[in-house]
C-alpha positions as CSV (number, residue, x, y, z in Angstrom):
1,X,23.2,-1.6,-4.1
2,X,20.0,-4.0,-3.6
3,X,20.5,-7.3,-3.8
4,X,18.0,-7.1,-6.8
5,X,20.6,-4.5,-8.5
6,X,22.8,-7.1,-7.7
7,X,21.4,-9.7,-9.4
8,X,20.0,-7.7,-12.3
9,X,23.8,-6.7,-12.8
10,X,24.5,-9.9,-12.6
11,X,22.1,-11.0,-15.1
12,X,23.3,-7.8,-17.4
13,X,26.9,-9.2,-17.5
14,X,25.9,-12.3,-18.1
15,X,24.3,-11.5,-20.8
16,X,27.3,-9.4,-22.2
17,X,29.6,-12.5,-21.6
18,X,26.9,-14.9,-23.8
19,X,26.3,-12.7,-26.5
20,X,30.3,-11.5,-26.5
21,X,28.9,-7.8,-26.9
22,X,28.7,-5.3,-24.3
23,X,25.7,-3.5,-23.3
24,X,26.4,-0.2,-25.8
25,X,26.7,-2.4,-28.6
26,X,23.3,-4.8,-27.6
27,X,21.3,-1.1,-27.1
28,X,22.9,-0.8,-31.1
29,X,20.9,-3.9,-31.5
30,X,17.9,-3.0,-30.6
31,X,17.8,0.3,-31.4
32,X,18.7,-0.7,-35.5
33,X,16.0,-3.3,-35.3
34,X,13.3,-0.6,-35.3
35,X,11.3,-2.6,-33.2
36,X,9.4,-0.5,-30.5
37,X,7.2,-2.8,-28.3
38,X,8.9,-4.6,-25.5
39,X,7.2,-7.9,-27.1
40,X,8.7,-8.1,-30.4
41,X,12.1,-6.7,-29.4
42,X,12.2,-9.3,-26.5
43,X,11.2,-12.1,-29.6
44,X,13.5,-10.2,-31.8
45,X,16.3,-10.7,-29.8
46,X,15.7,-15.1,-28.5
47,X,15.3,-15.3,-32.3
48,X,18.5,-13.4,-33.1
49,X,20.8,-13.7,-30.2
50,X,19.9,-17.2,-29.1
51,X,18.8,-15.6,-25.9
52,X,16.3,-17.4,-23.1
53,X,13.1,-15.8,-22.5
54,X,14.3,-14.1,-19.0
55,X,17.5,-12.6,-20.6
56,X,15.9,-11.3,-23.3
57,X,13.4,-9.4,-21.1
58,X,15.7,-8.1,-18.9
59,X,17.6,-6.8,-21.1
60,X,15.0,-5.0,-23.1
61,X,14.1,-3.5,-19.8
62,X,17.5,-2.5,-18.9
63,X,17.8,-1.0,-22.2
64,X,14.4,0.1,-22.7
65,X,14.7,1.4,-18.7
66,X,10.8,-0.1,-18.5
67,X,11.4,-2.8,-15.7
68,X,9.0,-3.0,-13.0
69,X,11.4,-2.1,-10.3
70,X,11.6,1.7,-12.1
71,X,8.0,1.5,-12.1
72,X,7.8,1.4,-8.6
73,X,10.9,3.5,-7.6
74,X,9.6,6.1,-4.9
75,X,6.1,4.6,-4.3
76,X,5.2,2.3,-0.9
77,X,4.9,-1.4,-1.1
78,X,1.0,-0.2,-0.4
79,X,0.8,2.0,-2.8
80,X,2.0,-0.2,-5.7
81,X,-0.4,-3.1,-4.0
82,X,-3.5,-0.4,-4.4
83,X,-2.2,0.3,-8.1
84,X,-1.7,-3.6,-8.8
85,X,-5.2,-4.8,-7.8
86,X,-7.2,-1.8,-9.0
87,X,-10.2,-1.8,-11.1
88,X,-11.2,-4.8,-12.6
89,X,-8.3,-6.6,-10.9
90,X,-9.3,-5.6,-7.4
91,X,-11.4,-8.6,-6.6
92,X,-7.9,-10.2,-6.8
93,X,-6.4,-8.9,-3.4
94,X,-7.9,-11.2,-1.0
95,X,-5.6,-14.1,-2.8
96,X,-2.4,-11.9,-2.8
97,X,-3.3,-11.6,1.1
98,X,-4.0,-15.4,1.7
99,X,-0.8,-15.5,0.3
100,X,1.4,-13.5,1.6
101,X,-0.2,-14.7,4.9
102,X,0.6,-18.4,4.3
103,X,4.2,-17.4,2.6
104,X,5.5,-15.1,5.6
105,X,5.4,-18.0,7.7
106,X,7.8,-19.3,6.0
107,X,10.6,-17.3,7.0
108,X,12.5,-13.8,6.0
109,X,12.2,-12.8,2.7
110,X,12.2,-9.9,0.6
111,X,9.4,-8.0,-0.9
112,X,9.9,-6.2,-4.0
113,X,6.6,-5.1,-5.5
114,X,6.8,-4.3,-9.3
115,X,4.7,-2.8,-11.5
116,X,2.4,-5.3,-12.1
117,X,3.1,-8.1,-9.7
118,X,5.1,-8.4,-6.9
119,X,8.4,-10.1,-6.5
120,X,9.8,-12.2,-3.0
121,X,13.1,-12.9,-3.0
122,X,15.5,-14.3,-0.6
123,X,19.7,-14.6,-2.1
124,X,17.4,-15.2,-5.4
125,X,13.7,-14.8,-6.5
126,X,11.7,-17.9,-5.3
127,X,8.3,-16.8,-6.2
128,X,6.0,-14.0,-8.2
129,X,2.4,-13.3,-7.2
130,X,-0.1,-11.2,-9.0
131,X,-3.1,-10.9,-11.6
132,X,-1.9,-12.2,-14.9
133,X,-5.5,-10.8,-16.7
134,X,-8.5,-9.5,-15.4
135,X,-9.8,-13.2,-14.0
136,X,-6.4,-14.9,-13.6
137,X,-4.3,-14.3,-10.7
138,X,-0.9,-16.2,-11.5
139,X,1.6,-17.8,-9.1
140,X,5.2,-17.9,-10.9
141,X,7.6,-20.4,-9.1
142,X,11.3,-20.9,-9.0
143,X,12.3,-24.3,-7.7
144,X,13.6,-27.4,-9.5
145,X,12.1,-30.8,-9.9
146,X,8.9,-30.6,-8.2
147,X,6.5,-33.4,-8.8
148,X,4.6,-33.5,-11.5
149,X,0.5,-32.1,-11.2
150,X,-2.0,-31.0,-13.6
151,X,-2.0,-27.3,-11.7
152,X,1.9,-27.2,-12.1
153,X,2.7,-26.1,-15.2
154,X,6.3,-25.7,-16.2
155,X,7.7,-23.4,-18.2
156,X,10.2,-23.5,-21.3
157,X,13.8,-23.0,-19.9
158,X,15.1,-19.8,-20.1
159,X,11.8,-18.1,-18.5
160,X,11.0,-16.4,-15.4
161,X,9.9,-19.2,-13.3
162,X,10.5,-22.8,-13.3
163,X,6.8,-23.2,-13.1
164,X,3.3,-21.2,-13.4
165,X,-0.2,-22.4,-11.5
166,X,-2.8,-20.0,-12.2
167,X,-5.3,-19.0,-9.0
168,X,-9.2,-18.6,-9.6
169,X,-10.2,-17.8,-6.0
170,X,-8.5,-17.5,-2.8
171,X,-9.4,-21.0,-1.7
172,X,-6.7,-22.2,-4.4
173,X,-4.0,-21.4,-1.9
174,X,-4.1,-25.0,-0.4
175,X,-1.6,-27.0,1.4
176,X,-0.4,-28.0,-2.1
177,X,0.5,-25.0,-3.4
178,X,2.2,-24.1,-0.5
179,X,4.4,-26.8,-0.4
180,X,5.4,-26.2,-3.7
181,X,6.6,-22.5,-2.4
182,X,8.3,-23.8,0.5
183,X,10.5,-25.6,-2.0
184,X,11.5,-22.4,-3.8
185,X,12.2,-20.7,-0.8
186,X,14.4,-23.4,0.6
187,X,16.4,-23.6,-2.6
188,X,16.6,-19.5,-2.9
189,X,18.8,-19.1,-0.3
């Protein structure tokens, strides 16, 4: 098993262990609340169960079996890169390369492309990279307590990442934003 198996297991029992249901009767849940889009089931079920934003997702994936990671199941890391930043995205790669440049300096890491961003993990996730629209390429970070800055925006507790700065151009991956990724990947493992 991955260590992103791992940690999606993880995540899957503790879900089970908040919610004091098992993962038969939460796919009950959702499957009664007629709700079809990953959105309002996701919504449905922080509203319902008291869940955070992150739990709730990945368990309407698990349940839902619409995670990234599926997405990507038999394809290259090159392949899922070409599908990511196609079409009107594709003018987004040269920042996902600056990147991944800057970040592999760093250290060893894990790559874990998904379907529409890609994952780097270490004993956790530290960071996601990829187009968040058509003209926004976002940078999703997972470290604690970082200084406060106008480009460092921090997310409600319970989501994905710790904190989101959104990329215009590849000249946006400064020293700054760096630093701030250093920071994740130190504390992921």
């Amino acid at each position: 098993m991955s260590s992103l198996d791992k940690a999606m297991q993880t995540q899957l029992d503790n879900i089970q262990k908040k919610t004091e249901k098992s993962l038969d009767q939460l796919t009950v849940i959702i499957k009664k609340s007629g709700l079809t889009k990953h959105g309002e089931i996701r919504d449905y079920l922080k509203r319902e169960l008291g869940l955070g934003h992150g739990d709730a997702n990945a368990l309407v994936h698990a349940v839902l079996q619409s995670d990234g990671q599926r997405a990507a199941e038999g394809k290259s890391s090159d392949q899922m890169l070409d599908e990511i930043y196609s079409g009107a995205k594709a003018h987004m790669r040269p920042i996902h390369e600056k990147l991944m440049k800057e970040i592999n300096k760093l250290g060893e890491f894990e790559i874990a492309p998904k379907k529409g961003y890609v994952s780097l993990r270490r004993k956790k996730q530290f960071v996601m990279i990829g187009p968040k629209t058509n003209a926004r390429f976002e940078v999703g970070i997972n470290a604690k307590d970082l200084e406060k800055s106008a480009r460092l925006l921090e997310q409600p507790k319970g989501s994905m990442c710790n904190y989101i700065v959104n990329v215009i151009d590849a000249k946006d991956v400064d020293s700054e934003l760096i630093s701030w990724i250093k920071s994740a990947y130190e504390g992921a493992g």
